[in-house]
C-alpha positions in Angstrom: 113.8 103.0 69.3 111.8 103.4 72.7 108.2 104.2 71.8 106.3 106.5 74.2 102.5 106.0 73.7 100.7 109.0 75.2 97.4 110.7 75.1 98.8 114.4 75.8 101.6 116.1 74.6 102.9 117.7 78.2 106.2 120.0 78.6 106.9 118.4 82.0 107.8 115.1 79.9 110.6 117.2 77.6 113.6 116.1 80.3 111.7 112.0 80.2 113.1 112.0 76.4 115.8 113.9 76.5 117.2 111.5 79.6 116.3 108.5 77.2 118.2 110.3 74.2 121.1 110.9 76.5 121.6 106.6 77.0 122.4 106.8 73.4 118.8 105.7 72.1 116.4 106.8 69.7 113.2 108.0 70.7 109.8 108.2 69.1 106.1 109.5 70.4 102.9 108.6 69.6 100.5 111.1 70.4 96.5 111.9 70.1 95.8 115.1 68.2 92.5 116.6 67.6 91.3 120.2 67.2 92.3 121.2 70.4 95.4 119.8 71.0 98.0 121.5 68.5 100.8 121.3 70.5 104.4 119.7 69.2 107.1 118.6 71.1 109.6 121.1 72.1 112.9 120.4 71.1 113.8 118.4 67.4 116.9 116.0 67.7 117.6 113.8 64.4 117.2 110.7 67.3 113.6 111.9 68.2 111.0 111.2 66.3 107.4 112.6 67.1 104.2 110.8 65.5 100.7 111.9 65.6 97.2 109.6 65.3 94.2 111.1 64.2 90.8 110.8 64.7 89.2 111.1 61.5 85.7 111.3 63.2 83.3 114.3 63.6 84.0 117.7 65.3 80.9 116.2 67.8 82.8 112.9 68.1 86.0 114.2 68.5 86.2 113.7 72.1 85.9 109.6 71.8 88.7 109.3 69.5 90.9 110.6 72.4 89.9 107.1 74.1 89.4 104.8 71.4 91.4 105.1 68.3 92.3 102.2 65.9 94.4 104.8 64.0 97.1 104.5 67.1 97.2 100.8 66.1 97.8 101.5 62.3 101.1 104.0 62.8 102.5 102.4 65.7 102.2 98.4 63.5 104.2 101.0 61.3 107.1 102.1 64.1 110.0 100.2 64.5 110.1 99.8 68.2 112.4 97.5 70.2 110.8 98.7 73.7 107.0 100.6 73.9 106.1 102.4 77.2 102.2 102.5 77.7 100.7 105.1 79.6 99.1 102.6 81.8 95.3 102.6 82.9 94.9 106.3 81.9 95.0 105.3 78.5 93.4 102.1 78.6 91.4 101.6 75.6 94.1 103.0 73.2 96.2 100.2 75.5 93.5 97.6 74.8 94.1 98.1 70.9 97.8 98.1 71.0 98.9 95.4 73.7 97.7 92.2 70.8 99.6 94.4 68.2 102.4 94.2 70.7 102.3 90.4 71.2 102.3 89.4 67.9 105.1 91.7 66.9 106.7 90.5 70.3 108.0 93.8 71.4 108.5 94.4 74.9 106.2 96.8 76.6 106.5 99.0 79.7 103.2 99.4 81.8 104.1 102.8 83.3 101.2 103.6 86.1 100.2 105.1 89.1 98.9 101.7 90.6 96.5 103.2 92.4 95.7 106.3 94.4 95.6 106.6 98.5 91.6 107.0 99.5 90.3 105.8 96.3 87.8 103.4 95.7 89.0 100.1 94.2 85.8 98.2 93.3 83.7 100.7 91.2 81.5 99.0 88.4 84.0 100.5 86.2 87.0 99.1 87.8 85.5 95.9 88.3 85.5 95.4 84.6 88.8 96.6 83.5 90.5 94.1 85.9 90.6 91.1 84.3 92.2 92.5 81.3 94.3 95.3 83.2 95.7 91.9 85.0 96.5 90.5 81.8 98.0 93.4 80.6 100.5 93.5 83.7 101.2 90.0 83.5 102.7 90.0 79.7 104.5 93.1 80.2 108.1 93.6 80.5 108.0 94.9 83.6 105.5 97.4 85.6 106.6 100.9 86.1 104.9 102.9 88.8 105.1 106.0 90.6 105.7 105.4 94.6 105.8 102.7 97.3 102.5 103.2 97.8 101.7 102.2 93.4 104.1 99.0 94.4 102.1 97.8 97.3 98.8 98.0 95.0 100.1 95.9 92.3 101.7 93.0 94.6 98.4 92.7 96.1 97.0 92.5 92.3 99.3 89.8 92.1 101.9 91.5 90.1 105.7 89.7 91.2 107.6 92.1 93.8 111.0 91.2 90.8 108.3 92.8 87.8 107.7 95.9 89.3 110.2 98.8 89.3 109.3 101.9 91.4 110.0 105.0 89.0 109.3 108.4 90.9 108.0 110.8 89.1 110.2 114.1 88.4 111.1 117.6 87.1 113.9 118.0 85.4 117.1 120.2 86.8 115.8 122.8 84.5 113.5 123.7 86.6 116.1 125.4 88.4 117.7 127.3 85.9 116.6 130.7 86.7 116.5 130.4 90.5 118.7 133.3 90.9 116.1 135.3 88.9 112.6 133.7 91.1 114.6 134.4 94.4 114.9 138.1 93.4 111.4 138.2 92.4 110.5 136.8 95.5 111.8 139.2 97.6 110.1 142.0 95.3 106.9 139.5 95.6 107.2 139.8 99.8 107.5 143.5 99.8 105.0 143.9 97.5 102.0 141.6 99.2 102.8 143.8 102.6 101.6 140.6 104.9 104.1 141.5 107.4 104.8 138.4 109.5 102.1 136.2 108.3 102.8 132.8 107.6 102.5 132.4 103.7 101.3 129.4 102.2 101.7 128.6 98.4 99.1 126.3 96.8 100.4 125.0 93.3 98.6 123.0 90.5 95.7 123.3 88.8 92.6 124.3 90.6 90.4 121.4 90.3 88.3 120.2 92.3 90.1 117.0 93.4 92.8 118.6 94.6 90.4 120.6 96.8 92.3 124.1 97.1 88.8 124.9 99.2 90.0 123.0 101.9 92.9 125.3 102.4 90.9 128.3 102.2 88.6 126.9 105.1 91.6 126.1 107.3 93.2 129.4 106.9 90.3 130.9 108.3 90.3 128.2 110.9 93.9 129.3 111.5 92.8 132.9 112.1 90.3 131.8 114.7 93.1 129.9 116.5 94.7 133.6 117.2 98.3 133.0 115.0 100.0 135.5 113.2 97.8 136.0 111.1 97.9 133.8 107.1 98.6 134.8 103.6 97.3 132.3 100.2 99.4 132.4 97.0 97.8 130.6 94.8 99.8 129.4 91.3 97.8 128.0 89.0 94.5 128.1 86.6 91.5 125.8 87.0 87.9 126.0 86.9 87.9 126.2 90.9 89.5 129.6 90.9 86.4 131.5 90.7 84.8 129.5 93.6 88.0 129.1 95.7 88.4 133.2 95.4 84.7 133.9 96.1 85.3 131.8 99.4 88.8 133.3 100.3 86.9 136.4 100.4 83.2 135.6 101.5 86.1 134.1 105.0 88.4 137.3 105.0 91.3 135.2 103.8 94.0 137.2 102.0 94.6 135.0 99.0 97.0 135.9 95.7 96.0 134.1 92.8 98.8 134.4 90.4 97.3 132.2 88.1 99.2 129.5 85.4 103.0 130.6 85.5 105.9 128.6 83.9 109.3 130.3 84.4 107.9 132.4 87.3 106.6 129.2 89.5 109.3 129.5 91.3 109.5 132.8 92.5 105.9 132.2 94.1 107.1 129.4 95.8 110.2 131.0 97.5 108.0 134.2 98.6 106.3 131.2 100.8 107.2 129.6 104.0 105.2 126.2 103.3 103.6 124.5 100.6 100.1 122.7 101.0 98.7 119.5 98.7 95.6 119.4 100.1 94.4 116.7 98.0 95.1 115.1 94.2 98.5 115.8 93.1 102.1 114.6 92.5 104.6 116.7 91.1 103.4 119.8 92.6 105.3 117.7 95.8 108.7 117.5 93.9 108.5 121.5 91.9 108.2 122.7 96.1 111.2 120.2 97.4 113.4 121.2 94.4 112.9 125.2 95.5 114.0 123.8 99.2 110.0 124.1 100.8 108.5 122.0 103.0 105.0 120.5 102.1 102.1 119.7 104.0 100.2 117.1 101.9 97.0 114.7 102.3 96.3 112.2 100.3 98.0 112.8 96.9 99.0 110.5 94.3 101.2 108.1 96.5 103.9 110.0 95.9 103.7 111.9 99.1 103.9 108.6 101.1 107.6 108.6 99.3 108.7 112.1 99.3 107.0 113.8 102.8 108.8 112.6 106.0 106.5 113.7 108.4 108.4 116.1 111.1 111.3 116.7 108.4 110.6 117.5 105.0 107.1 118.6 105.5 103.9 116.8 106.9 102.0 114.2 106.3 97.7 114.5 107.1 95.6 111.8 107.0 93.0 112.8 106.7 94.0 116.2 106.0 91.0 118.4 106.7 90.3 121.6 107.5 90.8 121.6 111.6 93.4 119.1 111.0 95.4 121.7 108.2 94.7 124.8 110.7 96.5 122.9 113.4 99.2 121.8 111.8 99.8 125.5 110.6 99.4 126.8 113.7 102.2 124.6 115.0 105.0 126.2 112.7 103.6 130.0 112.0 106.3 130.4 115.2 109.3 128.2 113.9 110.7 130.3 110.7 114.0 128.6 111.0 112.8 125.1 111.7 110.4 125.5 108.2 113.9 126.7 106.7 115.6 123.6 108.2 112.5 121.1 106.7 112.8 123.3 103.0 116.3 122.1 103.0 115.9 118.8 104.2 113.3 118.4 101.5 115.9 119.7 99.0 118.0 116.7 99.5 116.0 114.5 99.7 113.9 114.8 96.8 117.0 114.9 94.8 117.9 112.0 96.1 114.7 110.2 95.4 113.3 111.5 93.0 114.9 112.4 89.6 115.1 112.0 85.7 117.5 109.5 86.1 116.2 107.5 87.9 113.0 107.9 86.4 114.5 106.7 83.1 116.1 103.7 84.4 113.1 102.1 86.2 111.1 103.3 82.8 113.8 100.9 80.7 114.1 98.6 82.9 116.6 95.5 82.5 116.6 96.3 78.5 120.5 97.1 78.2 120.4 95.5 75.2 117.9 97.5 73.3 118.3 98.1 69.3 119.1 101.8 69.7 
């Protein structure tokens, strides 16, 4: 079995298993689940096997068991496992629990992580401390899985071994595309229906949070209108805490800006009724859902990924720093060029399928472990 140990139970992880399943092993998942998260897996397979640790603490407490539970260590000393994938730093003290468990048992672990993230600060107080063990951790692992190029770099100059690290891009699965047919009609009933004209329209996609600054791309739009252009349309697709403040400014600025809010089946459809897709700041897969619908993204500094999947001049652009002024010009530069956007969205197409998929993903994610009790 190939144990995933994970914090959150997310839907974008469905095609992970199923891709796993598919290699003819079995699957299990080790989960968090509190009050608030009540959430199963969605699909059942007699090979998958879904496992939940409590918290057993106080409805006032509840929130540290999400970080620090010794109740993960009691099922999973209780899973038979040939191969456990860790979620990395973001579930480090659940990690810090289960890696001794590991040892002793002498299972194999996966240390599946970002690495680290362009722009951010390396030597924080809390960082500081968590190295020595986090450099343990990589050293007994299997072998380290991370997201981009950029996560690879990072760990060789922790001292990870260039042979120990496998880059595993992050995906969607195919499925995303399923009812394209469907989002391109609604798309077209989306472009009559927003009456924008010619305006260039830019989707935003992902939750609205501040690190992923959808602000910044309000301010630039209305930079872009003082440049004299065509004139700019927002569609915003997602949910967050920053939607109130990101609408407020879109219209305290004059900025026509949709907010569609959180859609699933219907992501698509707002992405195809754009000409370009902006990741102003935090973000990964929000890159890959906008390549696989054949758009071309504008991103600053994401997750790493971008450094992977945005070749700047052909499948989008790449801003660093991204800022407002910066954002506005590069806008400015292709309101004109319709077809060469079309030309990047399909370039971008290709090439995220060939970079970036569930296949691939899987393989880095099991490594050289062919010979795995299945």
């Amino acid at each position: 079995m190939v144990l995933f140990v994970t914090r959150v139970l997310a839907d974008y992880r469905e095609p992970v298993f199923r891709g796993v399943l598919r290699r003819g092993y079995r699957v299990g998942l080790l989960h968090f689940r509190n009050r608030r998260m009540k959430k199963v897996a969605s699909f059942t397979s007699k090979a998958f096997s879904s496992f939940e640790y409590a918290n057993h603490l106080p409805a006032l407490l509840e929130r540290y068991g999400y970080f620090f539970n010794i109740w993960a260590v009691v099922k999973a000393a209780r899973i038979p496992a040939s191969l456990v994938v860790l979620e990395g730093e973001s579930n480090f003290l659940v990690n810090l629990l289960l890696v001794p468990l590991l040892l002793l048992k002498r299972t194999p672990y996966v240390w599946w992580t970002l690495g680290s993230i362009p722009g951010r600060k390396k030597k924080t107080f809390k960082r500081r401390m968590m190295l020595p063990l986090l450099r343990l951790f990589l050293k007994k692992s299997d072998h380290v899985a991370t997201y981009s190029s950029f996560g690879r770099d990072y760990l060789m100059a922790e001292g990870v071994p260039s042979d120990k690290i496998v880059i595993a891009h992050n995906a969607l699965g195919g499925n995303v595309l399923d009812n394209e047919p469907e989002c391109r009609e609604l798309a077209a009933g989306l472009v009559r229906q927003l009456r924008w004209g010619d305006r260039l329209r830019v989707a935003y996609i992902g939750a609205l949070l501040r690190e992923k600054r959808p602000s910044d791309l309000v301010r630039a739009a209305a930079r872009f209108q003082e440049l004299g252009g065509r004139g700019i349309g927002l569609i915003f697709v997602g949910d967050g805490p920053e939607k109130e403040r990101t609408a407020a400014l879109s219209r305290r600025l004059d900025v026509d800006a949709l907010f569609a809010g959180r859609q699933t089946d219907r992501a698509g459809a707002y992405l195809l009724a754009s000409h370009v897709v902006v990741v102003p700041g935090l973000g990964g897969l929000a890159i890959n859902h906008a390549m696989m619908f054949g758009r071309p993204v504008i991103a600053g500094r994401a997750d790493g990924t971008e450094r992977d999947l945005v070749v700047h001049g052909r499948t989008g652009f790449l801003l660093d720093p991204l800022t407002p002024e910066s954002l506005a010009s590069c806008l400015d530069g292709v309101s004109g060029q319709p077809d060469k956007l079309l030309e990047m969205g399909e370039a971008a197409r290709e090439h995220v399928f060939a970079t970036a998929t569930i296949d691939g993903l899987v393989a880095g994610l099991l490594g050289g472990n062919a010979g795995l009790t299945r």
